[in-house]
C-alpha positions, 0 to 999 in steps of 0.5 A: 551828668547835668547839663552846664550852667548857661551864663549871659555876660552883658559887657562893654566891649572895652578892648575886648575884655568881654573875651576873658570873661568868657573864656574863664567861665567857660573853663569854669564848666559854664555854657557862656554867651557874650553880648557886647552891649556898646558894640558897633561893628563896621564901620557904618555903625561906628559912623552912626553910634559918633553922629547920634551919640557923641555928635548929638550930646556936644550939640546939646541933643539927646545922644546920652537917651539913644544910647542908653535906648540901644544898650537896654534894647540889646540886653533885653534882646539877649536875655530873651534869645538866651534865657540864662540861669546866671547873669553877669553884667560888667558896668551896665550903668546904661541899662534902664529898668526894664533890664534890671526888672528882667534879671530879677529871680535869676542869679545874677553879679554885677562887676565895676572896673570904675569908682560908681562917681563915674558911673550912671549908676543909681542907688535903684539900678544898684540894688536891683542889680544883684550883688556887686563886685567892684575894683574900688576897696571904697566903693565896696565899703560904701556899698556895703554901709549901705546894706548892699552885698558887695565885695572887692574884685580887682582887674586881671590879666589874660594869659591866653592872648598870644603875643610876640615882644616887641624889642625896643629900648623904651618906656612906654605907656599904653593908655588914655591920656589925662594930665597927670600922665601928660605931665610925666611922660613930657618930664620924662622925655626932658629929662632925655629918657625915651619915651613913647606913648600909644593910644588914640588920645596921644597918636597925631595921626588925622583920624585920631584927632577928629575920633577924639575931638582934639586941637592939642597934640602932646610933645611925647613920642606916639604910636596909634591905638593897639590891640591887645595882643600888640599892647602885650607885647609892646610892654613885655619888649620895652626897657620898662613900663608905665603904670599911672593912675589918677583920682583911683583908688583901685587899680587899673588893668595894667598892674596885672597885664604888665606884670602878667606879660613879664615887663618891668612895671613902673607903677605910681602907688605905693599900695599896689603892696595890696598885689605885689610886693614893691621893690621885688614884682613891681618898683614903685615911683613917686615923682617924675624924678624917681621914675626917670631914675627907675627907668635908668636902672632898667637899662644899667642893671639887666639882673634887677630888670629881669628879676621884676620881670620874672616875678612879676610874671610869676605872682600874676599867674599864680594870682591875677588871672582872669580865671581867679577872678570868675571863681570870686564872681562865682562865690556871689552867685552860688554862697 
């Protein structure tokens, strides 16, 4: 019997994502090893990674260098320790040559959850980088234009994290707070919808002030950042859920998650028909106007709301999971 393939993952530790990926791979029959690449643990570290990161960069210093320093140092470190067949690294947009120049002759991916506009990626940083995955239909035509071997692999959920519902007659929102998503949940609760909003760029609370450089407080109901398994159960429990996307053209973690949890998903896009099929697995909004109607609906016709939180739930795994998504990845390294 052949000994399991050993697979490196290089990601970001972005709530803990880092986690799912390992646990597909791993049911995929790979020997799975995790280094989260930004991670800070303690917090000493956290306090030191603000002051010459953050701080360093908003004083005109030479945070973005320390960062990009530590990133590569780390993923070198970990390619030595582990000597992988397969490489995945998830964004990896810090990593300087010596990474890239390190992972080449071995099988490899690279996974986006971003638009490359966002990312520090180079044109040399993405062909030396192995065959890309990305959640951006776009990105994976511009790639593709440009003779890069590329394919869509959207976001997922997590079935295996274990969460309790947390009942309460709500619309919630879980998630950073840009304008267009302000704008909306402030509309929402004028028009007397309840409303509550959760993470650390909407709490008030002092420490999530300073960790977010922030003077301006929303007039929207709030709640602290939340760790997944709370996040889960947050939505599966509310009346209904937000998703809203910005300058995207791929969709975001929530569309699986909330639809993955059993929550009603309110969702901004008409093309999410892409996943799921509008009006039956998700409902769909295109104003503030149409949202409040939806998330009335969600109180006053229970038969509607539990049917999209049941099919939704129903699509997603047959469909959205993490462990579909490691068999697409697979398909760039073993074709």
């Amino acid at each position: 019997m052949s000994a399991a393939p050993r697979l490196l993952v290089l990601s970001p530790v972005f709530h803990g994502y880092w986690r799912s990926i390992e646990r597909a791979f791993r049911r995929l029959g790979y020997d799975v090893t995790s280094v989260a690449y930004d991670a800070h643990p303690g917090w000493s570290e956290r306090t030191r990674a603000k002051v010459s990161h953050e701080l360093a960069e908003r004083l005109g210093g030479a945070g973005e260098a320390r960062r990009r320093r530590d990133h590569t140092e780390r993923a070198l470190a970990a390619l030595r320790e582990v000597d992988p067949e397969v490489v995945l690294v998830v964004k990896g947009d810090t990593f300087e040559a010596p990474v890239w120049d390190a992972v080449a002759g071995r099988r490899r991916a690279l996974w986006l959850y971003d638009e490359l506009r966002r990312t520090g990626h180079t044109d040399a940083s993405l062909a030396a980088a192995g065959p890309v995955a990305s959640y951006s239909p776009d990105d994976v035509a511009t790639l593709a234009a440009a003779g890069l071997r590329s394919v869509h692999v959207p976001l997922a959920h997590d079935p295996d994290v274990v969460f309790s519902p947390r009942a309460r007659d709500e619309v919630v929102f879980v998630g950073a707070r840009y304008p267009t998503r302000e704008h909306l949940l402030t509309s929402l609760a004028a028009s007397d919808v309840p409303v509550r909003a959760y993470g650390r760029d909407w709490s008030g609370h002092a420490v999530d002030r300073l960790r977010t450089w922030r003077l301006h407080q929303p007039a929207v109901p709030h709640g602290r950042d939340l760790p997944r398994d709370e996040a889960y159960g947050v939505m599966a429990g509310a009346r209904a859920t937000l998703n809203v996307h910005g300058d995207q053209d791929g969709f975001t973690m929530r569309t699986f998650e909330a639809s993955g949890v059993g929550a009603v998903q309110l969702v901004d896009r008409a093309d999410v028909s892409r996943h799921y099929e509008p009006g039956t697995e998700v409902a769909v909004f295109g104003s503030p106007e149409e949202a409040a109607h939806l998330a009335r609906r969600a109180a006053t016709d229970p038969a509607w709301a539990n049917g999209i939180r049941a099919a939704g739930r129903r699509r997603t795994l047959a469909e959205h999971t993490f462990v579909h998504r490691a068999r697409d990845l697979e398909a760039l390294w073993t074709a």
